[in-house]
Structure formats: structure tokens, C-alpha cells
Backbone as CSV, one residue per row, in Angstrom:
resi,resn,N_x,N_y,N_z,CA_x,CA_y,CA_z,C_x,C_y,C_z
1,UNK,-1.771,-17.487,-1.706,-2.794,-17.532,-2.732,-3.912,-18.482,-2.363
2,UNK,-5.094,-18.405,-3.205,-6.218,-19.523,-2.951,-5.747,-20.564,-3.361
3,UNK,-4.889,-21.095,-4.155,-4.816,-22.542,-5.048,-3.219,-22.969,-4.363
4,UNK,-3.603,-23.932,-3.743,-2.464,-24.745,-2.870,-1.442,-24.549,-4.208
5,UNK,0.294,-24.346,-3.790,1.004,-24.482,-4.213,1.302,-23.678,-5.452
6,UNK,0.467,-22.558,-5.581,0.443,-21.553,-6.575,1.142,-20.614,-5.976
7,UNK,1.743,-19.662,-6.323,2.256,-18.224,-6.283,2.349,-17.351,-7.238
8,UNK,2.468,-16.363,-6.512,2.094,-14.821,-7.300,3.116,-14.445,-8.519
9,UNK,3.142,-14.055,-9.039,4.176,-13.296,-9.966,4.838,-12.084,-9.468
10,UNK,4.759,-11.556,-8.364,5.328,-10.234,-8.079,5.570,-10.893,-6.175
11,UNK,7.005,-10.495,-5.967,7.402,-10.494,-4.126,6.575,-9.564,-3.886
12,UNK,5.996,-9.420,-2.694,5.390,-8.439,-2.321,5.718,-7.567,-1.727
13,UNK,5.686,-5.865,-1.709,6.515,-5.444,-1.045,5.931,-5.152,0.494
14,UNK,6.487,-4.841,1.639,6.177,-4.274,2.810,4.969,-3.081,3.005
15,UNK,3.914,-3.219,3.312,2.897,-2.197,3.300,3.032,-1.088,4.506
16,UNK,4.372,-1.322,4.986,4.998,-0.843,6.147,5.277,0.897,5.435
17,UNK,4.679,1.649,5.285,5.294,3.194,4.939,4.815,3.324,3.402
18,UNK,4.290,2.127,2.582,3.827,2.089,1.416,2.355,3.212,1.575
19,UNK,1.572,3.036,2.868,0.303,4.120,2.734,0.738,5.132,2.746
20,UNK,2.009,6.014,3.151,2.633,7.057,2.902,2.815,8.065,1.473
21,UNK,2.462,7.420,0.815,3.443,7.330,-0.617,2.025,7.999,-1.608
22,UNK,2.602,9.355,-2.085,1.498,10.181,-2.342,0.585,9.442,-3.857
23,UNK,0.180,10.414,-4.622,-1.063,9.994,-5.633,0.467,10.398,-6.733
24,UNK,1.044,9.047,-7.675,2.109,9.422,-8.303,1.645,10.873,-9.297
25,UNK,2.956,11.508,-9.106,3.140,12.654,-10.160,4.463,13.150,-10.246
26,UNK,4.637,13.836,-11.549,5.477,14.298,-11.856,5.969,15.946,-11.192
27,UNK,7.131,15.771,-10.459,7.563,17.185,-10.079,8.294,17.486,-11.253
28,UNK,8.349,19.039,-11.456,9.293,19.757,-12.297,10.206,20.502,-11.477
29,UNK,9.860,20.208,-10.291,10.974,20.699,-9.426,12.271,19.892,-8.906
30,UNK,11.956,18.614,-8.685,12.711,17.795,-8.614,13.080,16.593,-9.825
31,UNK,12.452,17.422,-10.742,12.945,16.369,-12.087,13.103,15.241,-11.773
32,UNK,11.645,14.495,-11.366,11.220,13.081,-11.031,10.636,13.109,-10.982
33,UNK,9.542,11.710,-10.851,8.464,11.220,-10.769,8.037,10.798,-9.119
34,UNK,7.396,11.106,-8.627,7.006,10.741,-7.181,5.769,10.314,-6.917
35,UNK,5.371,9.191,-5.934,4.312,8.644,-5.387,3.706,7.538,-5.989
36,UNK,2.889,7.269,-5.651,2.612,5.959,-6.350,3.160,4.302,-6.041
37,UNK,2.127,3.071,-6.185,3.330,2.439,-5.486,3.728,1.233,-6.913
38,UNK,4.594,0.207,-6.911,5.410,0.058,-7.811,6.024,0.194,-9.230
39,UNK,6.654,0.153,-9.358,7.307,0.905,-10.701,6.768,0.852,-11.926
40,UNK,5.692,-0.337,-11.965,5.351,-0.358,-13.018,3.936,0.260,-13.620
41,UNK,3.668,1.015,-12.408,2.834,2.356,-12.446,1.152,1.406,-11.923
42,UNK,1.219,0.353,-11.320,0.342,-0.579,-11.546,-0.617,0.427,-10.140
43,UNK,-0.244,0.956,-9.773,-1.033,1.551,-8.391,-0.678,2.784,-8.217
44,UNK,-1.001,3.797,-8.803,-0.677,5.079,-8.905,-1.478,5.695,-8.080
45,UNK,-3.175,5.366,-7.604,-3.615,6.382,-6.675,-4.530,7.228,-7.362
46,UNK,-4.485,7.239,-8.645,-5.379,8.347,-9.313,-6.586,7.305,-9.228
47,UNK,-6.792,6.237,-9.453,-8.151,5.589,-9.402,-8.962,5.862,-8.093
48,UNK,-8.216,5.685,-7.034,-9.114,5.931,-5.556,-8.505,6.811,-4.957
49,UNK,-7.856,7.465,-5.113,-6.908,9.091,-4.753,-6.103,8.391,-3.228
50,UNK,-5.541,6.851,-3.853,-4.584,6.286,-2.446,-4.043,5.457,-3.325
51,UNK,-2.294,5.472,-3.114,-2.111,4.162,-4.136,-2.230,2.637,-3.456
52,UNK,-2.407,3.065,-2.159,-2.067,1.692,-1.333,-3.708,1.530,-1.647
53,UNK,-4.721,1.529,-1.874,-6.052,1.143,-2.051,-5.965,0.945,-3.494
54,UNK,-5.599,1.343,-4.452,-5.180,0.823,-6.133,-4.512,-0.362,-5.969
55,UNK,-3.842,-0.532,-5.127,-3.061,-1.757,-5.279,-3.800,-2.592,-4.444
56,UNK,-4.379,-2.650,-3.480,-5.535,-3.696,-2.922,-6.737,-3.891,-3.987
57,UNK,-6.328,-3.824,-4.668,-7.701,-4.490,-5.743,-6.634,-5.415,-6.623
58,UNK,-5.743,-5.153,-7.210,-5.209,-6.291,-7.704,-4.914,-7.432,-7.237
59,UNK,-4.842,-7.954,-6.040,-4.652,-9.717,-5.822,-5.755,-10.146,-5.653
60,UNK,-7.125,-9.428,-5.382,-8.330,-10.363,-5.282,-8.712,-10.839,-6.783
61,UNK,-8.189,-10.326,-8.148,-8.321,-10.777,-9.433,-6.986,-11.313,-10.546
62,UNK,-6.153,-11.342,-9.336,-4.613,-12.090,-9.787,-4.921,-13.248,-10.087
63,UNK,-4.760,-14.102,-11.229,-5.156,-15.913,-11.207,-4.213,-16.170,-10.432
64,UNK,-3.087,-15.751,-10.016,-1.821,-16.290,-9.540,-2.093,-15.853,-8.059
65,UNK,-2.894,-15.208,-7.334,-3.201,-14.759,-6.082,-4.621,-15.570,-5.754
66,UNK,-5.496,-14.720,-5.533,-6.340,-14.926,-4.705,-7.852,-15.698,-6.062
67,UNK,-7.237,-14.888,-7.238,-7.903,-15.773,-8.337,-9.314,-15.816,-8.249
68,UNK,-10.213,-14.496,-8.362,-11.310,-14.359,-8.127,-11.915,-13.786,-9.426
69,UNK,-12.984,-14.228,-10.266,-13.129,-14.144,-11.395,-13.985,-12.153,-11.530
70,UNK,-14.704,-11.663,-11.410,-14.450,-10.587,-11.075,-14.898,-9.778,-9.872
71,UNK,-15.272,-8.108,-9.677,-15.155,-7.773,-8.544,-16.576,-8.129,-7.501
72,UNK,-17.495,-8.793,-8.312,-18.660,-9.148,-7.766,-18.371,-10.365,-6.639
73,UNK,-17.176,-10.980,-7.118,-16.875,-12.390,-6.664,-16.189,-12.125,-5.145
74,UNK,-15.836,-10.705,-5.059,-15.263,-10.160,-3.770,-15.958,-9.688,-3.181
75,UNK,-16.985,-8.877,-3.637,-18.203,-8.164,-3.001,-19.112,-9.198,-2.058
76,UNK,-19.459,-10.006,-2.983,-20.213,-11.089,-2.260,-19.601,-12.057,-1.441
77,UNK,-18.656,-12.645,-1.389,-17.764,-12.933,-0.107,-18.128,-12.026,0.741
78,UNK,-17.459,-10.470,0.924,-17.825,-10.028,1.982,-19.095,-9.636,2.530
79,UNK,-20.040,-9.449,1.766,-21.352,-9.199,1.922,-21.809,-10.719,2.661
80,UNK,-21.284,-11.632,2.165,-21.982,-13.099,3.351,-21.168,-13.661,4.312
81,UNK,-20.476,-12.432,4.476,-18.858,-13.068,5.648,-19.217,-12.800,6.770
82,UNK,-18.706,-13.359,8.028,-19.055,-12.950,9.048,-18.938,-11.065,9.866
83,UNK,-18.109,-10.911,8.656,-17.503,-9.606,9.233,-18.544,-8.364,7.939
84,UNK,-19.892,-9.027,7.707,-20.573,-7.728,6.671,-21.162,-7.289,7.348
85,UNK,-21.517,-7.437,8.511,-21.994,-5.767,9.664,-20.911,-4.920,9.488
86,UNK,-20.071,-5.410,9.667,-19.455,-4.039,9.917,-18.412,-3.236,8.499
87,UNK,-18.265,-4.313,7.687,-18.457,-3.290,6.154,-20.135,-2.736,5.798
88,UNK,-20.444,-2.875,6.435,-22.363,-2.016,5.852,-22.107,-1.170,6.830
89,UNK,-21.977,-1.338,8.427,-21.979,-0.419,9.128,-21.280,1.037,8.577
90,UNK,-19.519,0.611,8.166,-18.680,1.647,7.711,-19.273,2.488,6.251
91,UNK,-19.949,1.502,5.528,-19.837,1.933,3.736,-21.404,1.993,3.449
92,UNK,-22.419,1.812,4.586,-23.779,1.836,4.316,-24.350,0.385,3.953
93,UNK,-25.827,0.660,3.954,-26.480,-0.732,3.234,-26.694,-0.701,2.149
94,UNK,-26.045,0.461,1.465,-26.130,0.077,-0.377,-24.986,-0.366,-0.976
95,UNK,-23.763,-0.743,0.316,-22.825,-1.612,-0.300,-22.515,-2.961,-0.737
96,UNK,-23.707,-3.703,-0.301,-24.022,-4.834,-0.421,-24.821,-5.411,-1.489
97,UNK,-25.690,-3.903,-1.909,-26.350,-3.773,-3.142,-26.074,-4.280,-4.536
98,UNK,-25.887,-5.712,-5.213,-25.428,-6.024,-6.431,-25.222,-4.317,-7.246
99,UNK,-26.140,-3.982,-7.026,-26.003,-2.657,-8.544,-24.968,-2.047,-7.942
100,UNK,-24.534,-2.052,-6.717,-23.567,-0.917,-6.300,-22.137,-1.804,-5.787
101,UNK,-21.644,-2.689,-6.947,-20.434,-3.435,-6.992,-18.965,-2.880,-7.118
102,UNK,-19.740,-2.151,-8.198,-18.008,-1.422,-8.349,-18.288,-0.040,-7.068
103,UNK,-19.194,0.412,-6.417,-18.734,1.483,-5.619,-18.335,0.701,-4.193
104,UNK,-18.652,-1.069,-4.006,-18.338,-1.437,-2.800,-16.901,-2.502,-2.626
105,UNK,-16.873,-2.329,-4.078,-15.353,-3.000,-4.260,-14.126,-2.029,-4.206
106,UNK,-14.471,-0.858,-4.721,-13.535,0.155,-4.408,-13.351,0.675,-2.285
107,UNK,-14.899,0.690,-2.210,-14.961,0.888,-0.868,-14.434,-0.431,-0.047
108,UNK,-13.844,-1.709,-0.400,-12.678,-2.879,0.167,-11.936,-2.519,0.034
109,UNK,-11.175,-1.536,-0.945,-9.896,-1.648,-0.884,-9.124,-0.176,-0.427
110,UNK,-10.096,0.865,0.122,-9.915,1.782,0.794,-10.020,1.425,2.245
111,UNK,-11.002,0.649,2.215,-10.901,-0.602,3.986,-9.661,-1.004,4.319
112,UNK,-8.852,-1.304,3.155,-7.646,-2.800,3.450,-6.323,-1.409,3.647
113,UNK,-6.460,-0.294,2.927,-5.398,0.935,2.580,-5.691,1.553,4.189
114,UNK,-6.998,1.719,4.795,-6.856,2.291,6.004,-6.615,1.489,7.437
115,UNK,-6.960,0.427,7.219,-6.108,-0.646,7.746,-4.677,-0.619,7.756
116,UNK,-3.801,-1.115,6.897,-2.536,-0.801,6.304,-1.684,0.300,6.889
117,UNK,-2.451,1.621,6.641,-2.104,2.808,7.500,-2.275,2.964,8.956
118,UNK,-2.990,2.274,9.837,-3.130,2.625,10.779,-1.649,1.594,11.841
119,UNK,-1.774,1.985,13.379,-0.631,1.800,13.447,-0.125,0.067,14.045
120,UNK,-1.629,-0.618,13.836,-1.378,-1.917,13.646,-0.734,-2.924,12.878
121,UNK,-0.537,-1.902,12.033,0.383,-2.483,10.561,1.497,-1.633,10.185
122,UNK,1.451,-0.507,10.775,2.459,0.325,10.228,3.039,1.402,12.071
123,UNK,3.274,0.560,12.695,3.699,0.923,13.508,5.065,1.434,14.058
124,UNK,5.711,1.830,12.401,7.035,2.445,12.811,8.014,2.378,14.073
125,UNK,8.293,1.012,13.592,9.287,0.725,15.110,10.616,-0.176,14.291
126,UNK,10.804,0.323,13.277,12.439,-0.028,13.089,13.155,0.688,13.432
127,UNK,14.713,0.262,13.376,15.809,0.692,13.749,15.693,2.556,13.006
128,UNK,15.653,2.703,11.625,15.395,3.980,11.769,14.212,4.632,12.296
129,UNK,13.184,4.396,12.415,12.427,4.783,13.266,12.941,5.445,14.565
130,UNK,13.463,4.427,15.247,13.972,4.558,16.396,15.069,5.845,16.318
131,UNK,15.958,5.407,15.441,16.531,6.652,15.223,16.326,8.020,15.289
132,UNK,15.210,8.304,14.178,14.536,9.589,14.097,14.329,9.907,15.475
133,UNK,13.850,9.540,16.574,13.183,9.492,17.640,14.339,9.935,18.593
134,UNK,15.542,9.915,18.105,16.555,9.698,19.167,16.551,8.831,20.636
135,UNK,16.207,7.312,19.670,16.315,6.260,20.948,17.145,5.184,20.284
136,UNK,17.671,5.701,19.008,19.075,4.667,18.553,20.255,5.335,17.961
137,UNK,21.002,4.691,17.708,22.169,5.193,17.062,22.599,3.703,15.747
138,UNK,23.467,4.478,14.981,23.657,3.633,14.041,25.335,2.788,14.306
139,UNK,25.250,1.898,13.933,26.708,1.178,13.800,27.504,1.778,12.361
140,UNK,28.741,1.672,12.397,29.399,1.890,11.628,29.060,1.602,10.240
141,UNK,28.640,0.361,10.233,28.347,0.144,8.767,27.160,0.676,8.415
142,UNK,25.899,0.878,9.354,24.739,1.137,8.944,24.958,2.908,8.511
143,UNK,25.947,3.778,9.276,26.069,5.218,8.956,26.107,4.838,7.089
144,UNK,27.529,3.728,7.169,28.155,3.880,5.956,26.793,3.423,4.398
145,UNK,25.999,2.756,4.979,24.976,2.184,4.262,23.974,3.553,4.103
146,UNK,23.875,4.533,5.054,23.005,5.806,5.034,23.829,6.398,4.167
147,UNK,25.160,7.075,4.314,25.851,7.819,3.282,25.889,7.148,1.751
148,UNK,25.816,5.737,1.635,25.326,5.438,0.800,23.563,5.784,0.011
149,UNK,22.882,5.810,0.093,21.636,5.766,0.864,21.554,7.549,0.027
150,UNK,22.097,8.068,0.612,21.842,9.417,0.410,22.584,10.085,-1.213
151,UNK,23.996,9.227,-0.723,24.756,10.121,-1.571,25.157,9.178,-2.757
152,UNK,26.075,8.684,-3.082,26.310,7.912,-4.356,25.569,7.178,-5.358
153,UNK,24.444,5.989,-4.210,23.600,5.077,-4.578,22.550,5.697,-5.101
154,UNK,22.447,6.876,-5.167,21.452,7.656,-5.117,20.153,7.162,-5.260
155,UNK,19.786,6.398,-4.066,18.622,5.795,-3.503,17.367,7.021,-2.733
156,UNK,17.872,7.993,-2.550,17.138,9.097,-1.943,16.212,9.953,-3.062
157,UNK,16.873,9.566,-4.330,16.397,10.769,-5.838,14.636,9.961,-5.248
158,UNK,14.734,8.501,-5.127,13.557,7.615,-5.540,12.873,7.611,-4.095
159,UNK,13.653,7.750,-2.806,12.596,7.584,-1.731,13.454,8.543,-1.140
160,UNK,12.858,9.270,-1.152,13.255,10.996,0.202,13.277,10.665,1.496
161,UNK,14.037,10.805,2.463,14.042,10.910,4.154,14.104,11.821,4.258
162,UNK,13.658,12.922,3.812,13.514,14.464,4.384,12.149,14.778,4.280
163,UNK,11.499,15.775,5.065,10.041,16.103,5.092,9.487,15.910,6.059
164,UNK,8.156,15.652,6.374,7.512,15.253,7.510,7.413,13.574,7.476
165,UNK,7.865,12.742,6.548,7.887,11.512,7.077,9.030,10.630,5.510
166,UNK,10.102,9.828,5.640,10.349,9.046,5.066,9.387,8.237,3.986
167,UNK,9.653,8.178,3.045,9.261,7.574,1.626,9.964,6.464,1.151
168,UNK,10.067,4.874,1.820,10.602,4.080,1.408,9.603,2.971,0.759
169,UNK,8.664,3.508,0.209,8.178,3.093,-0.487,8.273,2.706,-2.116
């Protein structure tokens, strides 16, 4: 956080497979709720059609985070940071534009979501990873933690490993 010796109200979770994680909605096919990122619906994705960019706008106005009074107070940081060539370069020179605050504060946190996603941050190199890949195998307990995983704990209803990519988000 900005304020020595302060902390957040929420652990944070891993942004590791979180950009994965669709615009939440309701299936009637699977009689659940899917996508979106934490439970308490705080980043669903319908605001910037990404939930991992819904949820990069909340700690720059967390008092308990980064404690920035509102989104102007982020805009202009980056607009006088060393790094506002190249948010104007990406988002234009009307992002810097006071009148155009809320379209360049949304355009930060689609910055921080494509960041996030790319494979500097999300470089899929855990043990299941590896797996999928067929360059690991599991130990006994870890099978027994997957059959868990799948079947009893029923940890899979909430994050699917089937499809074109894992949902442990």
C-alpha cells in the first residue's frame, strides 16, 4: 500500500490465469455461475468487457491500498510519470486530456489486465502446466489431491480444467 504499515482488506489473489476468466455469467447449462473474478462479484467484466481490468481499478481508490482520492488522482500521476509517452503513445493524446478521465482511467486498467495476460506475468510454468504439456507427472498425493479436485471436493463445479485452458481463477 501507499501508507507505511497499512494493509489491504482483501489477500490478493494470483493474477496468474485470473486474465483467463470470462465476463461473469450465468450458464443454464451448467447450473452455475461462471467468470468473473472474486466472489463477491466485485470484478465481473461487464464494466470493461475483462474482469481482470474491473478489478485493476479498485486498489488505486482502496484507502487501505494505494488510497488515491479519485480517478483523476491516477490519471495525472500517469500523465506526469516518466512512463506517459508511452500511455499516450498506446491510448492517444486525448488520454491525458482532464475531460477525458474516466475514458483514460479505464484505458489503465485495460493496460495493467493486458500486462497481467501476457506471458511475463502469466507464464504458465507450474507443475500442472507442465503436466498438461507432458513434461511432468504427478506424485501420489498430488493424483490424490486431483481426484479430489475433480470429484468429491467438488472444486471443478467452480474452476473447470477442461476446455481450451484451465480456470483457476
Amino acid at each position: 500500500g501507499s501508507i507505511l504499515g497499512r494493509f489491504g482488506n482483501r489477500k490478493p489473489p494470483s493474477a496468474a490465469y485470473a486474465t483467463l476468466s470470462p465476463v461473469f455469467f450465468y450458464s443454464d447449462q451448467e447450473d452455475m455461475f461462471i467468470g468473473g473474478n472474486f466472489w463477491d462479484g466485485r470484478a465481473t467484466g461487464e464494466k470493461l468487457g475483462n474482469p481482470a481490468a474491473d478489478q485493476a481499478q479498485g486498489p488505486f481508490l482502496n484507502p487501505l491500498e494505494q488510497a488515491l482520492a479519485t480517478p483523476s488522482d491516477v490519471v495525472l500521476r500517469i500523465c506526469n510519470g516518466d512512463y506517459s509517452l508511452l500511455f499516450i503513445d498506446e491510448w492517444g493524446s486525448g488520454a491525458c486530456n482532464p475531460a477525458n478521465v474516466n475514458m483514460a482511467y479505464d484505458a489503465v486498467a485495460l493496460s495493467i489486465a493486458a500486462y497481467e495476460a501476457s506471458t511475463e506475468v502469466n507464464a504458465f510454468s507450474s507443475k500442472y502446466d507442465a503436466l498438461k504439456k507432458g513434461q511432468a507427472k504427478l506424485t501420489r498425493q498430488e493424483k490424490r489431491g486431483r481426484s479430489l479436485f475433480k470429484g468429491r471436493a467438488k472444486c471443478s463445479r467452480c474452476h473447470p480444467i477442461s476446455g481450451k485452458a484451465p480456470l483457476f481463477t
